[in-house]
C-alpha positions as CSV (number, residue, x, y, z in Angstrom):
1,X,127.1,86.0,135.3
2,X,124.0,85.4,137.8
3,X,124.5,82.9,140.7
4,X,122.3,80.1,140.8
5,X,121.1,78.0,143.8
6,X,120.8,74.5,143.9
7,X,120.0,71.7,146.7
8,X,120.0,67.9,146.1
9,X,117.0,65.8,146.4
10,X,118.9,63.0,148.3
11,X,121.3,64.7,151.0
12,X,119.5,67.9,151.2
13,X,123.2,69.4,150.3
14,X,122.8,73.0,149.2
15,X,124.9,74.9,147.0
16,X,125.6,77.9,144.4
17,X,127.1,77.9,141.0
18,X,128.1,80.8,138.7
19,X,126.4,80.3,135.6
20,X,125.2,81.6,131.9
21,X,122.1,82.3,131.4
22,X,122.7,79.9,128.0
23,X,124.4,77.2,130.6
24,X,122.7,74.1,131.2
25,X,121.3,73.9,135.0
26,X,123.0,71.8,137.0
27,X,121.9,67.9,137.3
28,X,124.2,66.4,139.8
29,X,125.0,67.2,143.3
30,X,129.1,67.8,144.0
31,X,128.6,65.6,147.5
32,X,126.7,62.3,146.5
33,X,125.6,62.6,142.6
34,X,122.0,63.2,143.6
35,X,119.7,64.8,141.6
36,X,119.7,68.5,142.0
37,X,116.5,70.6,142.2
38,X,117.1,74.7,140.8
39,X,116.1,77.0,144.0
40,X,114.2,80.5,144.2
41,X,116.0,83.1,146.0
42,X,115.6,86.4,147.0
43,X,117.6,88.5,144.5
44,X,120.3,91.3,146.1
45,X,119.3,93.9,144.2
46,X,116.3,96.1,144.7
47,X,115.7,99.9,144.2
48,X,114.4,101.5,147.3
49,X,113.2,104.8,148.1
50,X,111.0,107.8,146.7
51,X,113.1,108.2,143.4
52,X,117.0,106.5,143.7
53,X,117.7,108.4,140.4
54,X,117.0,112.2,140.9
55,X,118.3,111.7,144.9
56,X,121.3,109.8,144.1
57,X,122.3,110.7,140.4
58,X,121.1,114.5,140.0
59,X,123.2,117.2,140.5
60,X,122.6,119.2,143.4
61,X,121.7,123.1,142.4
62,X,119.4,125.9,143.2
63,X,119.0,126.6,139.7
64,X,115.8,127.2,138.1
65,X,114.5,124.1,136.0
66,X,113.5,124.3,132.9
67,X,109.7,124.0,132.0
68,X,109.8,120.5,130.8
69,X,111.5,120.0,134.6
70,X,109.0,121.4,136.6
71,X,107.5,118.9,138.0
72,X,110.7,117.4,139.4
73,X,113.2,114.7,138.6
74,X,116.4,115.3,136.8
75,X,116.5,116.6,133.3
76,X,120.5,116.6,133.0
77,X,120.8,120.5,134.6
């Protein structure tokens, strides 16, 4: 379940819940019952890098590739 940030309108309280994605958003705060406004963070999750699948997920082998392969990647060797 994604985590969802919230702060309220009134006290400028913020704080996270652990939602589903068919879960109402939140309305009230926890500290004073102020509205809540939903936040935009930066997610945790990115993918980095010149190719994180054939560096971290291929095997490693001196092996010719076949032809479909030659241009690189992983094509289960």
């Amino acid at each position: 379940m994604p985590m969802y940030e919230y702060r309220c309108q009134s006290c400028d309280h913020q704080f996270e819940l652990r939602q589903k994605f068919s879960d109402q958003p939140a309305s009230e705060c926890p500290e004073c019952g102020g509205q809540v406004e939903k936040m935009i963070s930066a997610t945790a999750f990115s993918l980095k890098g010149s190719g994180w699948f054939a560096e971290g997920y291929c095997p490693k082998t001196d092996a010719p590739k076949p032809a479909a392969c030659a241009g690189g990647g992983c094509c289960g060797a």
